[in-house]
N, C-alpha and C positions, 0 to 999 in steps of 0.2 A: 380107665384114665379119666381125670379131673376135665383135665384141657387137654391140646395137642400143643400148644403153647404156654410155659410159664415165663411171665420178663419179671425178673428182679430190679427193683428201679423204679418209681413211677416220675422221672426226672423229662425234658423234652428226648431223651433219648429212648428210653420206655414206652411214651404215652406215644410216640412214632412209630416208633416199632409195631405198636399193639392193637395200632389201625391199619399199616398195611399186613400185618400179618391174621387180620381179621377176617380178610378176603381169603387167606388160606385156608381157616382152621378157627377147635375154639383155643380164646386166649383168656388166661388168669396175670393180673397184672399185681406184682405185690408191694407196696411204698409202707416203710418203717414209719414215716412222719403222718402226721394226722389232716394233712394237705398235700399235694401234688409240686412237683416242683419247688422242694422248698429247700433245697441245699442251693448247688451251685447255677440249679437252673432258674429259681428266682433272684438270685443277686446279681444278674449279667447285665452287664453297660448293655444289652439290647441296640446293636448295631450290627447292621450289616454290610461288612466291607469287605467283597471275595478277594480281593489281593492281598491278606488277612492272612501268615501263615507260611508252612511250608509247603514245596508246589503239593503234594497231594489233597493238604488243604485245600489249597486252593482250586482243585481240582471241585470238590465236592460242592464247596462253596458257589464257583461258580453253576454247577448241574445243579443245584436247588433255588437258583434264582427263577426258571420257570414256572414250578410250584407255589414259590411266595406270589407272581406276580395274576396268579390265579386265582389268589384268595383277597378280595376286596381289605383293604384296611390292614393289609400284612403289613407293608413296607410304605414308608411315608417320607419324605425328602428331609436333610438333617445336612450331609457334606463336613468335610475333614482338613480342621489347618495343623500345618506343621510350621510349630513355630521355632527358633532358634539364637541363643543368646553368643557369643562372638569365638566361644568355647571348643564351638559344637560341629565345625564344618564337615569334616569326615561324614557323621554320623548323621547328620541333616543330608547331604547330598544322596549315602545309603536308602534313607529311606524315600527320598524325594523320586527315588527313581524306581526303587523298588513295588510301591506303594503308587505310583503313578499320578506324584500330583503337578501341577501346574504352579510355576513360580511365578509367586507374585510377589510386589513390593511391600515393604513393612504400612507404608501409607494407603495401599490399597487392603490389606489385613486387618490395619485399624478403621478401616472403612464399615466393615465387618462386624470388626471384634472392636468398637474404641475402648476397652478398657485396659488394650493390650499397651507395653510401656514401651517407645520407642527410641527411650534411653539406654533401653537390654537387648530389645527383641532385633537383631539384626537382618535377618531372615524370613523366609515364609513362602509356605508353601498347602495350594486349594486344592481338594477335589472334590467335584460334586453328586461322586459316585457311590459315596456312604451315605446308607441311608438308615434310618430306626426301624425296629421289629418288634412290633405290636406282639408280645414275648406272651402274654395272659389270652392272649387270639389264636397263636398258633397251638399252645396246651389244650385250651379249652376244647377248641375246634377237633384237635385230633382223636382228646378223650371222648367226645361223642359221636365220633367216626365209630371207633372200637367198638363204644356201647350199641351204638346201632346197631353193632352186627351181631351181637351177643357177649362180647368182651364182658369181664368179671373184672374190677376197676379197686382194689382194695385197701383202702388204708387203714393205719395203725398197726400196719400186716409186719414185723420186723422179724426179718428169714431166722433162725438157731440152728437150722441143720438142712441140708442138703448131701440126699446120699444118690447110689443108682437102687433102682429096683424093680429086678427086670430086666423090662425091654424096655425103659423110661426112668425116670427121678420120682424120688420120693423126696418134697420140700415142706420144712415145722415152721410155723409161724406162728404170733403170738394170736393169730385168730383162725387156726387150724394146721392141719395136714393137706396136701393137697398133692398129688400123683400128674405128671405131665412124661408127653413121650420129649419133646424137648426143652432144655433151660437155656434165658437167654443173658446173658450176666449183662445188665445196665444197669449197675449199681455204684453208678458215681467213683467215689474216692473209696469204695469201699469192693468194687470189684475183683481184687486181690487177696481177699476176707474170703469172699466170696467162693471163689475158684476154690482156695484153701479148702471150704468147709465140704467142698463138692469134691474134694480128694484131685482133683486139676491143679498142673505145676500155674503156680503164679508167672505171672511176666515182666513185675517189676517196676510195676504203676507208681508213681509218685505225685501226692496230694501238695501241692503250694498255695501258700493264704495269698488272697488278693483282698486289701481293704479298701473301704469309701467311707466319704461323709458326704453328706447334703449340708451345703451353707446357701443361705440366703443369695438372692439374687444380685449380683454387686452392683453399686451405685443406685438400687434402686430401678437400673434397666429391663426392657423387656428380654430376656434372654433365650424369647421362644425361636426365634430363627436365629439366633446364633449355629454356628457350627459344632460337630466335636472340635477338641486344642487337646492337641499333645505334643509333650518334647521328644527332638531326636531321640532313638534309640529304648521309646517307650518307659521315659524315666519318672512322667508322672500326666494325668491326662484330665482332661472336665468337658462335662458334654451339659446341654440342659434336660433338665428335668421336672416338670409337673410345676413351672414360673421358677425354677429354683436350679442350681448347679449340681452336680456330681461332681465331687475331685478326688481322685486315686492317684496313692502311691505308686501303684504299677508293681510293687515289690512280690518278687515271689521266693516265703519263706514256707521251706520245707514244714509239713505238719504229717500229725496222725492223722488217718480221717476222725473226723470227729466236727459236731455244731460249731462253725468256727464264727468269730468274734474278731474285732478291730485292736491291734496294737496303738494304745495313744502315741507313744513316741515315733511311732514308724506312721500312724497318719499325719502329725507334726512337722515331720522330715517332708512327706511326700506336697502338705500345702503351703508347708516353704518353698518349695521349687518351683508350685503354684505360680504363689505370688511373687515372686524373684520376676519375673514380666509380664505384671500384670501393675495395675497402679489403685486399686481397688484393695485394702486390706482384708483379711481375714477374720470377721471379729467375731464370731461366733459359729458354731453346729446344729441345724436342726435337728441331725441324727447321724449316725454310723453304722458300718456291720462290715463281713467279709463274707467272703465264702473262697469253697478250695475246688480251683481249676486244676482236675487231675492227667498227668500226662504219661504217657509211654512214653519207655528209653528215646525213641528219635523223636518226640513231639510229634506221631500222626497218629490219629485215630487205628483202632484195632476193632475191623469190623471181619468177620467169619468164623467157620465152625473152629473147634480147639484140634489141634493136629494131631492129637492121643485119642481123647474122646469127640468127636464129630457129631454127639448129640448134645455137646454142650457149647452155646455160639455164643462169641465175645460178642458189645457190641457198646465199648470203652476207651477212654484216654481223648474224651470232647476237648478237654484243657479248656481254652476260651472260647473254641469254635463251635459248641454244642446248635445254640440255634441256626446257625448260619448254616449249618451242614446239615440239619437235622432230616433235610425234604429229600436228598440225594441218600444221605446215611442210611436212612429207613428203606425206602426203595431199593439200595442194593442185599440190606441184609432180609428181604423178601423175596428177591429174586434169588440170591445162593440158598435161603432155606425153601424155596417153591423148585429147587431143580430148573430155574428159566436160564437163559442166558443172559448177564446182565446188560444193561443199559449204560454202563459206564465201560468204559476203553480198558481191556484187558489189562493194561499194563498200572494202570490204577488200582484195578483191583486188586491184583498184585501189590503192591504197595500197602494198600489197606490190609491185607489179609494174616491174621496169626500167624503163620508158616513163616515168615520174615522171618522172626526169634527162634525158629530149630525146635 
């Protein structure tokens, strides 16, 4: 055998995995792309907000808050308003509570935020529990965990065939053959492909575009301690970024997997909504792009062995929470493939586990 470990994927799901499964064993890491993290785990609004999700989510989300707060420069103060135009009450109070934020008034918001418009904006709602995730820190950092320990890290490696052979997998790539006693499927929006080509029933993953633009900083303002802003109901959002804005449609349109790219008219729509309460126009795009946040049928992560083949471990369906979970996600998918007992609350991992879908 090659490795004792192969992870398809070199996504933050992957390059997680492939450090603590480094401790176990050797591990062969294989990424299609000619960089690391370059589908949906570099286009992430990079926040960290555990009540982000549903509860298993949130479950994960919060057991990796430990880890981030271990690694100097993970996590960095940023906090979250929810803002709401006269429309929106239902949906503003859902999340206001859901989400755990602090109501505040529209003039304490603008206090904040002044470019917010207190013509629209009737609402409002802080928490100072979001925070940002140094997203190229926790990659980098893990990929040289792995390598430390001997991990094979390989790009431009894009999988064609996975079969069994053996008493392990035989996996084709565009930069070899390589023989593992286990496969660990973290291959994004494409883990479905994947399964497929490994002769494993698919589970049903489904890939949705999320677009962004970066525009300019509005009015001219500092917009490095602003907050995230998004509308009830996650209808469109803006955080800062690098002296400059993020604004997302929030939309999630079904796709193939495949290098996904920005709808003009669906990013249009989304920095309408924008600006609908904000009083700062939109007058230009630094730049655009998407990417595709892939989900399982219930929206939670599918993390364990496959209930047919048990040498072949999901460890798919991040949808938006890939970084946020990534430090608990990994740890448990090391502890069910080390035989440990895990670390997370049985009835969680229950939750997380392939056997849910029969």
């Amino acid at each position: 055998m090659d490795a004792d470990f192969l992870i398809i994927g070199g996504g933050i799901a992957g390059v997680s995995a492939a450090a603590r499964l480094s401790e176990l064993g050797s591990v062969i890491v294989l990424e299609a792309e000619e960089v690391l993290a370059h589908h949906a785990s570099g286009r992430s609004a990079a926040l960290y907000e555990p009540r982000y999700g549903a509860p298993a989510v949130v479950g994960l989300s919060m057991a990796s808050e430990a880890y981030f707060r271990s690694v100097p420069g993970v996590l960095s103060p940023r906090g979250l308003m929810l803002v709401a135009k006269a429309d929106a009450g239902e949906a503003f109070e859902h999340d206001l509570v859901g989400m755990a934020f602090d109501r505040i008034s529209v003039a304490e918001a603008r206090e904040i935020v002044p470019i917010l418009n207190p013509e629209v904006v009737v609402q409002a709602g802080y928490a100072a529990h979001a925070e940002d995730v140094d997203t190229d820190l926790l990659v980098q950092g893990f990929a040289r965990e792995a390598k430390g320990r001997g991990a094979r890290v390989l790009t431009k490696a894009r999988v064609s065939a996975v079969a069994k052979d053996g008493g392990g997998w035989r996996v084709t790539s565009t930069v070899g053959e390589f023989t593992a006693r286990m496969v660990v499927n973290a291959a994004g929006a494409w883990v479905d492909q994947v399964a497929a080509m490994a002769g494993v029933r698919p589970l049903g993953f489904t890939p949705y575009r999320r677009s962004m633009a970066r525009i300019p900083a509005p009015g001219g303002h500092d917009v490095s301690r602003w907050p995230m802003l998004f509308g009830p109901g996650e209808d469109w959002y803006a955080k800062p970024d690098a002296g400059a804005l993020i604004v997302s449609p929030a939309e999630e349109d079904l796709m193939e997997p495949h290098d996904a790219w920005a709808d003009d008219m669906v990013l249009a729509e989304g920095l309408a909504r924008y600006e609908e309460v904000v009083t700062e126009p939109v007058t230009r795009l630094l730049a655009s792009w998407a990417g595709l946040r892939t989900f399982a049928p219930d929206r939670v992560l599918v993390i364990g062995p496959d209930l047919r083949e048990p040498s072949f471990f999901w460890l798919a369906g991040q949808g938006g929470y890939g970084f946020q979970t990534c430090a608990a996600a990994s740890r448990l998918a090391a502890d069910l493939i080390g035989g440990r007992v895990p670390e997370l609350d049985a009835g969680l991992v229950a939750a997380l586990s392939p056997a849910r879908f029969g």
